[in-house]
PDB file of N, CA, C and O in Angstrom, chain B, residues numbered from 101:
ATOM      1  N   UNK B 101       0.848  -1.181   0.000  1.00  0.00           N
ATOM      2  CA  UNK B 101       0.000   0.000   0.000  1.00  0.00           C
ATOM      3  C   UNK B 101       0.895   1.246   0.000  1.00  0.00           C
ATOM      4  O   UNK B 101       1.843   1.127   0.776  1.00  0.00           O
ATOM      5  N   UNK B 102       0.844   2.441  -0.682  1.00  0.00           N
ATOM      6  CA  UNK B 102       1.670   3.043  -1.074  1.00  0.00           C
ATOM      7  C   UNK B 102       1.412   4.005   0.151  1.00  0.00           C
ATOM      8  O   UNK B 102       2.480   4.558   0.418  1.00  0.00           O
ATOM      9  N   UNK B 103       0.479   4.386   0.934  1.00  0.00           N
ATOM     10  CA  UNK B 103       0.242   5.057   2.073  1.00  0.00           C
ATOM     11  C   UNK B 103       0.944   5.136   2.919  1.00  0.00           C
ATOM     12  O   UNK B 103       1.290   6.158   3.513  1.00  0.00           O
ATOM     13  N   UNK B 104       1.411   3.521   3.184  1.00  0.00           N
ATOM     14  CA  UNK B 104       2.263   3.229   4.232  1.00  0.00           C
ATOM     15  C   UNK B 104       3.471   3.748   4.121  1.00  0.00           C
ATOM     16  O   UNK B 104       4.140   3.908   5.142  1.00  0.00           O
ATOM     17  N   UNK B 105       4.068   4.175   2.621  1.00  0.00           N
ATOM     18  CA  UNK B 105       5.367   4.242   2.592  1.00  0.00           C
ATOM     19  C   UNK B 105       5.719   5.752   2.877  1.00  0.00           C
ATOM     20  O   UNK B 105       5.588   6.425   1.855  1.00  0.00           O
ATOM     21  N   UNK B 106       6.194   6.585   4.147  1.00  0.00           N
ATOM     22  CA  UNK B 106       6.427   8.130   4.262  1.00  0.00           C
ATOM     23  C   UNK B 106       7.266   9.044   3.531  1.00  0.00           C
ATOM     24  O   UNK B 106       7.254  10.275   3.490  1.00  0.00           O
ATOM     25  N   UNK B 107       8.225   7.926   2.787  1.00  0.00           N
ATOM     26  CA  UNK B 107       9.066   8.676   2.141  1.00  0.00           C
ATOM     27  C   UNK B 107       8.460   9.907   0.918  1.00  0.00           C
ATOM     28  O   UNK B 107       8.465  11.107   1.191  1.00  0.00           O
ATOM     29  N   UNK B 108       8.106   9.524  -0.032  1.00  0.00           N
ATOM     30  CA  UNK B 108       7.526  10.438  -1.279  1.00  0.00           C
ATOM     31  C   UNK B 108       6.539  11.130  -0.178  1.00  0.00           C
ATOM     32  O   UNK B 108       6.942  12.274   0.034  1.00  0.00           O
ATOM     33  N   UNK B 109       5.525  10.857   0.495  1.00  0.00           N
ATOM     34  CA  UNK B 109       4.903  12.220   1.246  1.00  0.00           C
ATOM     35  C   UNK B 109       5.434  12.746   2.017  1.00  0.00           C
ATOM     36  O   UNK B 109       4.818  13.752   2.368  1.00  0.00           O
ATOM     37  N   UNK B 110       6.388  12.587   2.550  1.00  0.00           N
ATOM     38  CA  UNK B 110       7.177  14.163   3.489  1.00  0.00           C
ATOM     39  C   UNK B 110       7.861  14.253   2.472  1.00  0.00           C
ATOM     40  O   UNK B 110       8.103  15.460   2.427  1.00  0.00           O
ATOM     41  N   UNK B 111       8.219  13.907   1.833  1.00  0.00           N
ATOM     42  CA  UNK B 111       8.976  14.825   0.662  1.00  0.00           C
ATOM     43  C   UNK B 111       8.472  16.233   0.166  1.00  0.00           C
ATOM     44  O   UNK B 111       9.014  17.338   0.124  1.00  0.00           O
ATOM     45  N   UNK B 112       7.083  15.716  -0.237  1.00  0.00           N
ATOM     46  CA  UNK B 112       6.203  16.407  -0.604  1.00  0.00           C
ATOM     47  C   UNK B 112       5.331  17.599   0.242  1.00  0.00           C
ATOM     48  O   UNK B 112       5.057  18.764  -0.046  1.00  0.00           O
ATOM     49  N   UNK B 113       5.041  16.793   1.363  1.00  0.00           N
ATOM     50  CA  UNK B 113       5.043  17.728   2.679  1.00  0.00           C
ATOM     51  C   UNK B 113       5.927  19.375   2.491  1.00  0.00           C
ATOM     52  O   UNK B 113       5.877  20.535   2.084  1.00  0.00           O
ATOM     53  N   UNK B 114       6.742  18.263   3.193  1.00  0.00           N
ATOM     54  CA  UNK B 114       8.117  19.691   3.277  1.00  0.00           C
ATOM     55  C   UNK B 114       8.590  20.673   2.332  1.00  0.00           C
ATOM     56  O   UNK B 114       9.115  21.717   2.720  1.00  0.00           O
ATOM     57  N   UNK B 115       8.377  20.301   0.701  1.00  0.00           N
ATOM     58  CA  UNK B 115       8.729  20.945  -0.202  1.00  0.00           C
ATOM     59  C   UNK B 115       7.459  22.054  -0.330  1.00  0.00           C
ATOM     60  O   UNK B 115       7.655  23.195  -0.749  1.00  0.00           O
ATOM     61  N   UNK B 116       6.319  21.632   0.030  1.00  0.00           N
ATOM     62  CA  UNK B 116       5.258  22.498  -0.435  1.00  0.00           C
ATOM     63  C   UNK B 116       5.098  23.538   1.257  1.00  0.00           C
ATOM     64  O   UNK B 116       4.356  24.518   1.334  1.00  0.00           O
ATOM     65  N   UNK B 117       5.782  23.131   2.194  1.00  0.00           N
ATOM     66  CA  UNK B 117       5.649  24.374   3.269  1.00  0.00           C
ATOM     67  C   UNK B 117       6.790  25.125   2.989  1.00  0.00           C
ATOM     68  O   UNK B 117       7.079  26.264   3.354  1.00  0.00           O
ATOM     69  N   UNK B 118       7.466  24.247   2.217  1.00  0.00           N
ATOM     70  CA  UNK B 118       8.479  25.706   1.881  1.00  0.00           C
ATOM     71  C   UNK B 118       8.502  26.565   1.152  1.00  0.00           C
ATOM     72  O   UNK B 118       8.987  27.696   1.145  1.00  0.00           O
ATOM     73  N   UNK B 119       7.591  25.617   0.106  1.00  0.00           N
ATOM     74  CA  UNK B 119       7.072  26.931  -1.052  1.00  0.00           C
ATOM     75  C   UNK B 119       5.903  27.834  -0.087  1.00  0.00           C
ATOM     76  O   UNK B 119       5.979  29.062  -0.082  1.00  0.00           O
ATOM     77  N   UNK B 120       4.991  27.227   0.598  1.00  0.00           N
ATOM     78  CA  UNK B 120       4.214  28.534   1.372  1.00  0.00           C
ATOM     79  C   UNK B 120       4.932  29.437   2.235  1.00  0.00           C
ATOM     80  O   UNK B 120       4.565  30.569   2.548  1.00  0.00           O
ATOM     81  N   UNK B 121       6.242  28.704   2.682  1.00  0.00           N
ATOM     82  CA  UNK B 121       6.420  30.064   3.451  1.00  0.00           C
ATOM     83  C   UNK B 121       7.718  30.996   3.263  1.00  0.00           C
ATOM     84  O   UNK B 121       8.296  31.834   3.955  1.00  0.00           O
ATOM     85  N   UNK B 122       7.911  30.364   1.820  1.00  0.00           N
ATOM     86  CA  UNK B 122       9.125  31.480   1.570  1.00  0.00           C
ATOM     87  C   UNK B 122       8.491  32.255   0.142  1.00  0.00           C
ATOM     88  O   UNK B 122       8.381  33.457  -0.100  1.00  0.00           O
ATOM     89  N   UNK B 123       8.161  31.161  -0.611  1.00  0.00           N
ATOM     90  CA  UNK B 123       7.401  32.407  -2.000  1.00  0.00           C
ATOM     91  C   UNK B 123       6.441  33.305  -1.835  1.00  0.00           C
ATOM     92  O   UNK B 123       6.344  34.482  -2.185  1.00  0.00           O
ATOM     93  N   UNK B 124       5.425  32.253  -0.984  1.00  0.00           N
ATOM     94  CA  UNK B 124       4.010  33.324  -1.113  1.00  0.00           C
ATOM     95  C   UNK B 124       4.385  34.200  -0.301  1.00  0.00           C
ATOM     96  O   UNK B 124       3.950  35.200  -0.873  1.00  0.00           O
ATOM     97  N   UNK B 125       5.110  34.744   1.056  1.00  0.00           N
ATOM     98  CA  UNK B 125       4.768  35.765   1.534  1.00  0.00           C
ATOM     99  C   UNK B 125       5.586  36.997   0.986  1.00  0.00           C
ATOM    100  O   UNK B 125       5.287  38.168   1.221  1.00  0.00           O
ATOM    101  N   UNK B 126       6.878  36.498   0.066  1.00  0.00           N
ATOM    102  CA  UNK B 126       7.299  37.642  -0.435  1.00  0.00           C
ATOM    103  C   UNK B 126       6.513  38.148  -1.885  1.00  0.00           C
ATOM    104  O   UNK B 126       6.841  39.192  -2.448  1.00  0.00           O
ATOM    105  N   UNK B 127       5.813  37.566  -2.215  1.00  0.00           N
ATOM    106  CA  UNK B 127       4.691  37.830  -3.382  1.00  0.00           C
ATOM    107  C   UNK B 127       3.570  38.389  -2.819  1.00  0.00           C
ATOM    108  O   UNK B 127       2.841  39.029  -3.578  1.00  0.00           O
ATOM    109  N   UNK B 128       3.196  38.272  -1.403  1.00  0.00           N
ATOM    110  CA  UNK B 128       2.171  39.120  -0.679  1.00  0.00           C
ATOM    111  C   UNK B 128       2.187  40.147  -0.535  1.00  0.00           C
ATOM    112  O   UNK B 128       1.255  40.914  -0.779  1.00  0.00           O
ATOM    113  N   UNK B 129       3.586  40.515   0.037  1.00  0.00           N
ATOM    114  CA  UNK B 129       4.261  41.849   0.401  1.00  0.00           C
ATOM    115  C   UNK B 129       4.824  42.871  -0.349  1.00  0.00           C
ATOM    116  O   UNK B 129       5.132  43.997   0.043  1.00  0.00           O
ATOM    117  N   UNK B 130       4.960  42.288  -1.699  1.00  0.00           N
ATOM    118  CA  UNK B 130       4.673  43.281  -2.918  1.00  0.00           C
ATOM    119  C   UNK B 130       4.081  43.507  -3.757  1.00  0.00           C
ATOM    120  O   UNK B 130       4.443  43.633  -4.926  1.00  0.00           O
ATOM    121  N   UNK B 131       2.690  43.632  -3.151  1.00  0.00           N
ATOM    122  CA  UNK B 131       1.651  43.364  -3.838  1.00  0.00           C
ATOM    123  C   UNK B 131       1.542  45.303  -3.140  1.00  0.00           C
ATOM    124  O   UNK B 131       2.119  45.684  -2.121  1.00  0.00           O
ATOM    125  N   UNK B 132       0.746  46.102  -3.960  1.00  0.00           N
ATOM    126  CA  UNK B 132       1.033  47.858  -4.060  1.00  0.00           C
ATOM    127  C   UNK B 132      -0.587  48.061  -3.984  1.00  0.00           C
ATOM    128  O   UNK B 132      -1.268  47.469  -4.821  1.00  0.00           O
ATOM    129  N   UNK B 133      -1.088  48.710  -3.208  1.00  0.00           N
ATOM    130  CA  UNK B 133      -2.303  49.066  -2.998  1.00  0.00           C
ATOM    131  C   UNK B 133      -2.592  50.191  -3.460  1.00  0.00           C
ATOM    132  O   UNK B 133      -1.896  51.187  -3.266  1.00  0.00           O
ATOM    133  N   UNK B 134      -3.652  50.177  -4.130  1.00  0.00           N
ATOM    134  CA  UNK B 134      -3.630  51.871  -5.070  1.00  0.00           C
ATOM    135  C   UNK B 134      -4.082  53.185  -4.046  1.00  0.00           C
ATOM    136  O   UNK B 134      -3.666  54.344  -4.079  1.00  0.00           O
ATOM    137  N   UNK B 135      -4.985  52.622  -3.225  1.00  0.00           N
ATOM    138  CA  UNK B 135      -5.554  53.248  -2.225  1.00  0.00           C
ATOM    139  C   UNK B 135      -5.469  53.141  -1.169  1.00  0.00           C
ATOM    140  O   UNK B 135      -6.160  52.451  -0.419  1.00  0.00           O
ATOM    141  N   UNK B 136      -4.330  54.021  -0.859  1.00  0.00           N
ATOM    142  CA  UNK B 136      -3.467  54.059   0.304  1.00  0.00           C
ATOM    143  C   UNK B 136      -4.546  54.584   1.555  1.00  0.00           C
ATOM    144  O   UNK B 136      -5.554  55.108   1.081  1.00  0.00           O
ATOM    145  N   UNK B 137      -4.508  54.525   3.402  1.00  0.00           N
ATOM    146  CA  UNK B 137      -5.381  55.131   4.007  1.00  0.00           C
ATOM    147  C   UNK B 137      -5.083  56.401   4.751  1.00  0.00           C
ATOM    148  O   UNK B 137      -4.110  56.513   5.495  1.00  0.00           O
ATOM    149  N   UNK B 138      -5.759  57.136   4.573  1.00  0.00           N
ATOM    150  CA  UNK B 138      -5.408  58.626   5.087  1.00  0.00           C
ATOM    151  C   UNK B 138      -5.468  58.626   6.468  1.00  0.00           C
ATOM    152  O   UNK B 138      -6.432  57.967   6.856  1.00  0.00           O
ATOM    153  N   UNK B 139      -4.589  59.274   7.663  1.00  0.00           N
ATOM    154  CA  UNK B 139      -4.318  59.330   8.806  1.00  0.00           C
ATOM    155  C   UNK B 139      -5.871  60.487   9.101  1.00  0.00           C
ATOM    156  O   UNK B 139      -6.421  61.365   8.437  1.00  0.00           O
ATOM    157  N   UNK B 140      -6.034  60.036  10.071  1.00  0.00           N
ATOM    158  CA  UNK B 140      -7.298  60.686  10.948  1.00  0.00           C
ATOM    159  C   UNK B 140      -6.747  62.181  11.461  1.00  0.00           C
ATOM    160  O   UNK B 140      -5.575  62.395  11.768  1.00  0.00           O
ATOM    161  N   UNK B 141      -7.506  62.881  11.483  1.00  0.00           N
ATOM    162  CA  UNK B 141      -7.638  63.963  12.195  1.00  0.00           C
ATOM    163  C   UNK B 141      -6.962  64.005  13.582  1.00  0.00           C
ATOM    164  O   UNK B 141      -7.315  63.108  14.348  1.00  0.00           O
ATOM    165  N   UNK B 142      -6.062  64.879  14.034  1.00  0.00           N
ATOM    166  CA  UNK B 142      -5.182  64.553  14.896  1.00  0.00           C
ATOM    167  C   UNK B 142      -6.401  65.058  16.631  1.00  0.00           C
ATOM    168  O   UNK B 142      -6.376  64.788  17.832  1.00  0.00           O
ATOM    169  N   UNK B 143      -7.169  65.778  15.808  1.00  0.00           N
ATOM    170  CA  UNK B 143      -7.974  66.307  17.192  1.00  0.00           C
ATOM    171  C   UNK B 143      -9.713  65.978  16.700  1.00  0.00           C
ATOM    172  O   UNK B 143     -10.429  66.458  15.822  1.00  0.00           O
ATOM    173  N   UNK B 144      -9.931  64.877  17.801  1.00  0.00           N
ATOM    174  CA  UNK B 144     -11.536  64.722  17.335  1.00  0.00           C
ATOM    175  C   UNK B 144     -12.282  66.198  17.473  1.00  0.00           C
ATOM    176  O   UNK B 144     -11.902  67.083  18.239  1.00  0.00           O
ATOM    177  N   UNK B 145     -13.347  66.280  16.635  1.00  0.00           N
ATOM    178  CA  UNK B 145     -14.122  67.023  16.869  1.00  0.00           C
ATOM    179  C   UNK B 145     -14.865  67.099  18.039  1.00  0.00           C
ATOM    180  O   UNK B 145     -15.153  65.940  18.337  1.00  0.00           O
ATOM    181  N   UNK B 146     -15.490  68.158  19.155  1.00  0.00           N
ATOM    182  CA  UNK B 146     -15.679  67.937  20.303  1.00  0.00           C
ATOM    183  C   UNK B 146     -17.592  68.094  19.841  1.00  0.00           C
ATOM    184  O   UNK B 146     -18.168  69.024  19.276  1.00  0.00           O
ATOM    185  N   UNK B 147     -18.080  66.921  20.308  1.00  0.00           N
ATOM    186  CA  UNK B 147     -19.572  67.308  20.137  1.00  0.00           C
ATOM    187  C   UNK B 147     -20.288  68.330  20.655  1.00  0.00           C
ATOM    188  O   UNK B 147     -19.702  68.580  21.708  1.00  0.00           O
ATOM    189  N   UNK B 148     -21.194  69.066  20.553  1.00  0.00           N
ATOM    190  CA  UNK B 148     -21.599  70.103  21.048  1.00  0.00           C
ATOM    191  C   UNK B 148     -22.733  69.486  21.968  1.00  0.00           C
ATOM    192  O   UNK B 148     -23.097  68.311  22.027  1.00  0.00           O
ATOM    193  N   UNK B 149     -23.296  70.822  22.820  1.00  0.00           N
ATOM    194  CA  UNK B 149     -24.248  70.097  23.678  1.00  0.00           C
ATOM    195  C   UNK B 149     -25.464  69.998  23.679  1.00  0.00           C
ATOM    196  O   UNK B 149     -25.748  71.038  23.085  1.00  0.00           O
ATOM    197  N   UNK B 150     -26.270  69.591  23.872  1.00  0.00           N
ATOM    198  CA  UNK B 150     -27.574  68.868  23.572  1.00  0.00           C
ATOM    199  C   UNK B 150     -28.720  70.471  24.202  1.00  0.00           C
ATOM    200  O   UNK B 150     -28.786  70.649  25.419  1.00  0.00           O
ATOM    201  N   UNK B 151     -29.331  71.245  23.447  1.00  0.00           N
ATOM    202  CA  UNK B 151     -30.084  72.096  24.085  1.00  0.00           C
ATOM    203  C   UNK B 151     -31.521  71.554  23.602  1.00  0.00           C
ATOM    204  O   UNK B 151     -32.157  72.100  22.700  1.00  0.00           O
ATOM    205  N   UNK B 152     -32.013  70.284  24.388  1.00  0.00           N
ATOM    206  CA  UNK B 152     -33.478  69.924  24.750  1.00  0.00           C
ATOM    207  C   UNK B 152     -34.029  70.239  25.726  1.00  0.00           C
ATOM    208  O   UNK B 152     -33.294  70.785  26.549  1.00  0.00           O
ATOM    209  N   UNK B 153     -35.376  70.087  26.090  1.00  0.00           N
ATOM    210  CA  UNK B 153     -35.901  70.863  27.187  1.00  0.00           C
ATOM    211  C   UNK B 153     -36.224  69.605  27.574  1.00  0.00           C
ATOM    212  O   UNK B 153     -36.619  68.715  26.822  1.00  0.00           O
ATOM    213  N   UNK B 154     -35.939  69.471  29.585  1.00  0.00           N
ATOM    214  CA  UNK B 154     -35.784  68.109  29.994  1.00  0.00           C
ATOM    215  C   UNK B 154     -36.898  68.303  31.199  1.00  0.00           C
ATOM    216  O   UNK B 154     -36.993  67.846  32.338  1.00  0.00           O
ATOM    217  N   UNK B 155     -37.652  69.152  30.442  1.00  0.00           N
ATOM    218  CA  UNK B 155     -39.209  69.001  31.193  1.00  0.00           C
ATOM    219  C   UNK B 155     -40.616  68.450  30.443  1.00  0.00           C
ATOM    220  O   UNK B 155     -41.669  68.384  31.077  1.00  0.00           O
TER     221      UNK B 155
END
């Protein structure tokens, strides 16, 4: 039964975590986003106060 035999599958194993973890993440990481995100307002706006009548 060819299952039994580990050799050809850790072969295979090991060759394909190495392709995940050395190709794909440097192909992730230069990947260029067109739409970069703009930094927030350094001072929130302060809400104003509520003039309801609390009668």
């Amino acid at each position: 039964m060819p299952q039994l035999n580990p050799a050809p599958w850790f072969a295979i194993l090991i060759f394909s975590w190495f392709i995940f973890l050395t190709l794909v993440p440097q192909k992730v990481l230069t990947l260029v986003f067109n739409n970069e995100p703009t930094p927030g307002a350094a001072e929130k706006a302060k809400p104003g106060s509520w003039n309801w009548p609390w009668h």
